[in-house]
C-alpha positions as CSV (number, residue, x, y, z in Angstrom):
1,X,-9.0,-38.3,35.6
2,X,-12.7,-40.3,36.3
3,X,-14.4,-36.4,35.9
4,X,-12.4,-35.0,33.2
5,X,-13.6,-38.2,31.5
6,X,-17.4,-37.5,32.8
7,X,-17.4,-33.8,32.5
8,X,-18.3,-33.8,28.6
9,X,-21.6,-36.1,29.9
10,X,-22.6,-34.3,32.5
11,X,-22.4,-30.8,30.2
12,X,-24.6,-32.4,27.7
13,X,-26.7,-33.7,29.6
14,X,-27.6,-31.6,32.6
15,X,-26.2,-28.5,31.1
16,X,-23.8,-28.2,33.5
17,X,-21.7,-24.4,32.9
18,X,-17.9,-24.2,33.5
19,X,-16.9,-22.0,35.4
20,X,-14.0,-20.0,36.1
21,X,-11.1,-19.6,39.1
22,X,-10.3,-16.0,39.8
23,X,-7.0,-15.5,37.5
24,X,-3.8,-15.5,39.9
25,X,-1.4,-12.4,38.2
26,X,2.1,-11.7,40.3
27,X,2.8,-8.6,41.5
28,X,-1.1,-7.5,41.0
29,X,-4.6,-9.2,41.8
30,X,-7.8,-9.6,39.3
31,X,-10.8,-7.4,39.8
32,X,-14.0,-9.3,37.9
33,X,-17.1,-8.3,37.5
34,X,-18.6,-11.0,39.8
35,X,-15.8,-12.5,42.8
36,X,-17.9,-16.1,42.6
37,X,-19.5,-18.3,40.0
38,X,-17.6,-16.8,37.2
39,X,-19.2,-17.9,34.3
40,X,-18.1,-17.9,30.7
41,X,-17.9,-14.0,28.9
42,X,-17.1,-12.6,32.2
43,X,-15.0,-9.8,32.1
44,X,-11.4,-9.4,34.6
45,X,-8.9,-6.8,34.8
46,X,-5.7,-6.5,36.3
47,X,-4.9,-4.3,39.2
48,X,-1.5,-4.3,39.7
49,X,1.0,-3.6,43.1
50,X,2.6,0.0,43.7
51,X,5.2,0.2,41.2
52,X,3.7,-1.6,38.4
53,X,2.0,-1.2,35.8
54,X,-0.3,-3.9,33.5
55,X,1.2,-5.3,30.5
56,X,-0.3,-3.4,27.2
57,X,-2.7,-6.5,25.8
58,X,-2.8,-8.3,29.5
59,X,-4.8,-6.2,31.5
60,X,-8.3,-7.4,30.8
61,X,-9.1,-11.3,30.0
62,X,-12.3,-13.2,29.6
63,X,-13.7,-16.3,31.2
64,X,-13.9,-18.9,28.2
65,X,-16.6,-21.7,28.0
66,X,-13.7,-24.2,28.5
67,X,-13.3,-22.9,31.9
68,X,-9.8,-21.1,31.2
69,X,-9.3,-17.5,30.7
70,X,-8.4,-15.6,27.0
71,X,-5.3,-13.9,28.2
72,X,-2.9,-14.1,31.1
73,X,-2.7,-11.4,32.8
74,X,0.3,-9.8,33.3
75,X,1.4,-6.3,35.6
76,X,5.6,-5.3,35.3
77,X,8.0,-2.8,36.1
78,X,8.0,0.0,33.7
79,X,11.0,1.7,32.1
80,X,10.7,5.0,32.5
81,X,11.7,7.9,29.7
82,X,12.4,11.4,30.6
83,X,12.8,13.5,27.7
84,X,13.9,17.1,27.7
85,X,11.9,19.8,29.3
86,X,12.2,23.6,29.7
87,X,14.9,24.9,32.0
88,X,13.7,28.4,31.5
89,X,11.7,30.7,29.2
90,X,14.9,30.9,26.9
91,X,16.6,27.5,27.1
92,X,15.0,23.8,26.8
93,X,17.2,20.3,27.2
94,X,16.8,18.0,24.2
95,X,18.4,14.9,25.7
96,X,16.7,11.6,26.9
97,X,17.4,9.4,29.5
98,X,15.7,5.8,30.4
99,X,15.1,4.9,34.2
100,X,14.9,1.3,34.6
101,X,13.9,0.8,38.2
102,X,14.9,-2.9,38.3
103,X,18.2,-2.3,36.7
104,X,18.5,-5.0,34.2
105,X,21.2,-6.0,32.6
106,X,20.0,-6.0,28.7
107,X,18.0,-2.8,29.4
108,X,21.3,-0.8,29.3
109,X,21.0,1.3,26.2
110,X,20.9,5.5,25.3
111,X,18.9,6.9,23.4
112,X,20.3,9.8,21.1
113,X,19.2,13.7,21.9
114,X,16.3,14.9,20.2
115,X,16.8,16.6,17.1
116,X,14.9,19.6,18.6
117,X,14.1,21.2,21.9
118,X,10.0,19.8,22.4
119,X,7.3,21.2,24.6
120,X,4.9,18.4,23.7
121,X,5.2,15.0,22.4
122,X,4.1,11.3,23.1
123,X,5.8,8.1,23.7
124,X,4.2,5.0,22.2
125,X,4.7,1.7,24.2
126,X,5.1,-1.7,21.5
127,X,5.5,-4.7,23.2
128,X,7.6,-7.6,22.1
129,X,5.6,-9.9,20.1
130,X,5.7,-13.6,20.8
131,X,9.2,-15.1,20.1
């Protein structure tokens, strides 16, 4: 409590720089441009364990002047969609299936056939926003 009260003083007047602690992130670890003396603007990204994958909008944070980081970074288990695919020259498969590989209980849903067999499309991740 005695330095958080100090620590404004000695700032101002020995220009004393916060400094950061190498973010913590389960299931992954944070690669920064420098491992000590992380000083404010310093960049951090997530590298996350085997079967994980960072978070869209947690997998890069900055070291703030206040000594704390801009975002908490963040790696998960992806779900996983398979969608159709040719079976051979003349025939395609238009359904899709999701693969949840922790198998959670409110992820249980379908997902209706595509209207049409594809041969190329993409699948845009949205994350949740804040609740």
């Amino acid at each position: 409590k005695i330095v958080e009260e100090l620590e404004p003083t000695f700032v101002e007047r020995y220009g004393l720089i916060k400094r950061c602690q190498v973010p913590k992130v389960e299931h992954g670890l944070a690669q920064c441009d420098v491992d000590k003396n992380i000083k404010p603007n310093t960049r951090c990204r997530v590298v996350c364990n085997a079967g994980y994958i960072a978070t869209p909008g947690k997998d890069v944070t900055h070291c703030k002047e206040d000594g704390d980081w801009t975002v908490q970074m963040q790696c998960e288990v992806p779900l996983v969609v398979v969608g159709g695919g040719e079976i051979s020259e003349s025939s395609g498969d238009s359904s899709l299936e999701v693969i949840d590989f922790e198998e959670r209980k409110p992820c249980k849903f379908g997902i209706p056939d595509m209207r049409s067999q594809k041969s190329f499309f993409n699948l845009l991740y949205h994350p949740a926003g804040p609740e």
